[in-house]
C-alpha positions as CSV (number, residue, x, y, z in Angstrom):
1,X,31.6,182.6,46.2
2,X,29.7,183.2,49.6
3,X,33.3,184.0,51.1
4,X,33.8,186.4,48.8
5,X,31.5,189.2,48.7
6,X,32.4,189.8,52.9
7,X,34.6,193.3,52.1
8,X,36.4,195.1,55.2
9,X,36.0,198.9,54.4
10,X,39.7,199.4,54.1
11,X,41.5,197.5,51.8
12,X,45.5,196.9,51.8
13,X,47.4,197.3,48.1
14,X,51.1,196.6,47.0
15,X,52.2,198.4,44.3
16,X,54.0,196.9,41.3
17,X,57.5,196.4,43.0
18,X,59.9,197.7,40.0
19,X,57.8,201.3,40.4
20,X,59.3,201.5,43.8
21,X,56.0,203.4,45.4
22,X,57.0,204.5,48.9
23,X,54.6,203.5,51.7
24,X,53.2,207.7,52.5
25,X,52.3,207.3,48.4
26,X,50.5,203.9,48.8
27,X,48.6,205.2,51.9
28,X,47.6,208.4,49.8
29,X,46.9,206.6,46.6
30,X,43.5,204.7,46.7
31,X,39.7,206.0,47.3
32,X,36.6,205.4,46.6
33,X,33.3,207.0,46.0
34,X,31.6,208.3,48.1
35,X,28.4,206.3,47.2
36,X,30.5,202.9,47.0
37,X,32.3,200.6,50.1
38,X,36.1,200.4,49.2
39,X,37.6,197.4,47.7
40,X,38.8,194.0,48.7
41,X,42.7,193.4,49.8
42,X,44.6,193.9,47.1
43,X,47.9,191.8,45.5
44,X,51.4,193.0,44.4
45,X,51.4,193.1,40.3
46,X,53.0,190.1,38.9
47,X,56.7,190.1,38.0
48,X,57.8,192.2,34.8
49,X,61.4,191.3,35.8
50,X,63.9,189.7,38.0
51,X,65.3,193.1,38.6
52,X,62.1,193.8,40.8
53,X,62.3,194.2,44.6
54,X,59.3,193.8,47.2
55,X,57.0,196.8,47.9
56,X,55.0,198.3,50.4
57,X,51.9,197.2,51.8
58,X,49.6,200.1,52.9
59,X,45.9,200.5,53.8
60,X,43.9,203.0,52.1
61,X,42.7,206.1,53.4
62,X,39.3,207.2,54.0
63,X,36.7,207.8,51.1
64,X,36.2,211.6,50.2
65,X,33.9,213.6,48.0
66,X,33.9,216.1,46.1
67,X,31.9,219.8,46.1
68,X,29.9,220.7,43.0
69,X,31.0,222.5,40.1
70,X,30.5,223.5,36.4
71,X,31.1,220.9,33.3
72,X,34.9,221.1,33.4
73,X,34.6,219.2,36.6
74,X,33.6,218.8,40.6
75,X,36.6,220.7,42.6
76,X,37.1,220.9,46.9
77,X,40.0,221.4,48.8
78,X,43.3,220.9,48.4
79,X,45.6,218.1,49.4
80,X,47.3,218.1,52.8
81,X,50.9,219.5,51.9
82,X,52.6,220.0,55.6
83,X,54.0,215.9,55.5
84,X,52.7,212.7,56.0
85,X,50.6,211.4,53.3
86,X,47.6,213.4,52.6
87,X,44.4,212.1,52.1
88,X,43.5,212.0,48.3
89,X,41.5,214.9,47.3
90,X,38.8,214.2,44.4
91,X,39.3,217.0,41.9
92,X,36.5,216.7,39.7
93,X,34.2,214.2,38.1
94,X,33.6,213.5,34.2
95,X,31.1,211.6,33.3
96,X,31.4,207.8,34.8
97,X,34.7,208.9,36.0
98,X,36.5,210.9,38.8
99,X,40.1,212.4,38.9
100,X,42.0,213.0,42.4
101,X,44.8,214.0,43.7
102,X,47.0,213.0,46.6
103,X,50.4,214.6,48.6
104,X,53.2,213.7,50.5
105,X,55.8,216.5,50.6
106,X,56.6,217.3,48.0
107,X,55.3,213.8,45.7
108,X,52.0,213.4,44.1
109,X,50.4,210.9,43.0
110,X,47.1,211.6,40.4
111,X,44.7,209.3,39.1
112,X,41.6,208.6,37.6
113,X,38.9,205.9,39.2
114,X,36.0,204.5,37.6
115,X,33.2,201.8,38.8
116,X,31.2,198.9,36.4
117,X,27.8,200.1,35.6
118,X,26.7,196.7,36.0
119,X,28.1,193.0,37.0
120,X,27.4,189.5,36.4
121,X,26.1,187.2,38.0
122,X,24.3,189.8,40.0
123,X,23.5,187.4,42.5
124,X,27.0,186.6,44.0
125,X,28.6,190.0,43.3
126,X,25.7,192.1,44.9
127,X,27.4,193.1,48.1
128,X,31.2,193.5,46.4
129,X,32.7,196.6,44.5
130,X,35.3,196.9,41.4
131,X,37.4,199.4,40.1
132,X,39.7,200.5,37.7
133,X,42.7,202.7,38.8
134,X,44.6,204.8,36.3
135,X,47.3,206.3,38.3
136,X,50.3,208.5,37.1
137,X,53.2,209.7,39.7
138,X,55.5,212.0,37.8
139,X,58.2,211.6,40.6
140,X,59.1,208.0,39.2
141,X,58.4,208.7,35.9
142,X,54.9,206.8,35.4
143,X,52.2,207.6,33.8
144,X,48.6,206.1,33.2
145,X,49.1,202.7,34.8
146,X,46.5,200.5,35.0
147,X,45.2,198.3,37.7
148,X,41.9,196.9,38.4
149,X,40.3,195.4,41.1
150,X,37.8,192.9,40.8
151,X,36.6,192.4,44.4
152,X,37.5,188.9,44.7
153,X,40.0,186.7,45.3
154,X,41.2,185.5,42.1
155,X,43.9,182.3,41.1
156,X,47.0,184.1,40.6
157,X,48.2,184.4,37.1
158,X,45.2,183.1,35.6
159,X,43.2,184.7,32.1
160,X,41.2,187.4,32.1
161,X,40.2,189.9,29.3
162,X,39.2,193.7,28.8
163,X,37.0,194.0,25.3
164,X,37.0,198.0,24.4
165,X,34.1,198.3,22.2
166,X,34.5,194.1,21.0
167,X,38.4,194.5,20.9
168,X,40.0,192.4,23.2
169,X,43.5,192.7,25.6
170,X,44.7,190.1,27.8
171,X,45.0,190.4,31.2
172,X,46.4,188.9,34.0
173,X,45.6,188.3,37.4
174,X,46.9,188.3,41.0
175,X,45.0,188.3,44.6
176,X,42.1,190.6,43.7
177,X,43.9,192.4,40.8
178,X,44.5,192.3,37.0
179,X,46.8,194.1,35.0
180,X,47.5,193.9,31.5
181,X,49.4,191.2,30.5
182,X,51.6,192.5,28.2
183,X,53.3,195.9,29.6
184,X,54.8,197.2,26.6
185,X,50.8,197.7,25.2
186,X,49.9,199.4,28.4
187,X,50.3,203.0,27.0
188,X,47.6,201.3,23.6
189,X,45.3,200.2,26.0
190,X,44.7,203.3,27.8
191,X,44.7,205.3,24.5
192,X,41.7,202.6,23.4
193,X,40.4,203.3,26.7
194,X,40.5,207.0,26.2
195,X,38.6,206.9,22.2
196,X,36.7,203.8,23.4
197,X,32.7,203.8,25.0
198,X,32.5,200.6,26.7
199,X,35.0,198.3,28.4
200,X,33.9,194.9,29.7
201,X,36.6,192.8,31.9
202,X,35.8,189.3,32.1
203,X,37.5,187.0,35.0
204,X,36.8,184.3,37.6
205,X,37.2,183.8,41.0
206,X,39.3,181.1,42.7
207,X,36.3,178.8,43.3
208,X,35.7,179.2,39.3
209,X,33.4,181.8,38.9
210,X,33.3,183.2,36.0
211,X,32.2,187.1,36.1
212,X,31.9,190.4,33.6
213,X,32.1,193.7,34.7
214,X,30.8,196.7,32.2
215,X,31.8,199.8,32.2
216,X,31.1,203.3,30.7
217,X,34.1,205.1,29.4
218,X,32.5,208.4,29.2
219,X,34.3,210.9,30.8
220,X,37.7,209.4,31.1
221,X,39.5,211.4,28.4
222,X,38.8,214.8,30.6
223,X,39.4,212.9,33.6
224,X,42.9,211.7,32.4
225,X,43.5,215.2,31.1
226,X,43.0,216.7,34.6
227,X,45.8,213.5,36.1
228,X,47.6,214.6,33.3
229,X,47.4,218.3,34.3
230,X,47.7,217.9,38.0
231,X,50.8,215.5,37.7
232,X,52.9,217.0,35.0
């Protein structure tokens, strides 16, 4: 996996095609921490239908970070509202987990981001980053979907599984992505995720590697309240 933990500090992502994400929402969508590089170039979602047309690729903007605040959360500016796509804005952190907003016109798009606590094997994943996206955009009618990125290039369509405190989901994985496997359980997993305390992601890489990410879950609840209540 030597290839593989070489990460530009932008990173392109195509949004699931049948969601229809314009390109300013793509550019505003994705950030990172401010402690972390940004992840890997990311893959369309695999098929859900034949209906589906190709998306938008888009390059993410640069990282941001928040001001500090009380325990309801971190809060700074707001988003850019006079056109193009606005830089996303973190709102507020919880816990492990951050919420943040992002404009264009009159769209927005609101999710919550959270990092592994730890990864295996150490060794080979040392200079790479993951993250789980849980983005809803009220102007198509989504909410709390679910994409993660592992850091690495993965085979496309292969196996991989999120365990939620030992229960298990399936996944599935294109380019540097998984999703969950099975779409119509999307809205269960992220209410596991939400009553849930650790989630651990196993997967491997195209040369065969196999990894494990672990991550905290504290904090998401509030942080998906805040997507919820910025994106209504």
């Amino acid at each position: 996996m030597s290839n593989e933990s070489s990460l530009p500090s932008l990173f392109a992502w195509r949004a699931p095609a049948y969601l229809g994400l314009s390109l300013a929402l793509a550019l505003a969508l994705l950030a990172a921490f401010a402690t972390a590089s940004a992840p890997a170039l990311a893959k369309g979602k695999p098929a859900a239908s034949k209906k589906e047309k190709p998306a938008d690729e888009a390059t993410a903007p640069d990282e941001t970070k928040s001001e500090s605040g009380d325990k309801k959360g971190k809060k700074n500016g707001k988003a850019d509202k006079n056109g193009g796509a606005g830089k996303p804005e973190q709102l507020a952190t919880f816990g492990e987990w951050g919420a943040y907003l992002a404009e264009s016109g009159k769209s927005r798009t609101c999710y919550a981001l959270g990092q592994p606590k730890n990864r295996e094997p150490k060794a080979k994943l040392k200079d790479t980053s993951a993250y789980i996206f849980i983005s809803s955009r009220p102007g198509e009618g989504v909410r709390n979907e679910v994409a993660v990125n592992l850091g690495y290039p993965t085979k496309d369509g292969s196996a991989a599984t999120a365990a939620i405190d030992g229960d298990d989901w399936e996944l599935i994985t294109k380019g540097t992505n998984a999703w969950v496997k099975d779409q119509a359980k999307e809205k269960e997993f992220v209410g596991a995720l939400r009553g849930g305390s650790k989630l651990v992601i196993k997967a491997s890489s195209v040369k065969g590697t196999s990894t494990t990410d672990t991550y905290a879950l504290k904090g998401l609840s509030d942080a998906l309240a805040r997507v919820a209540q910025e994106c209504k």
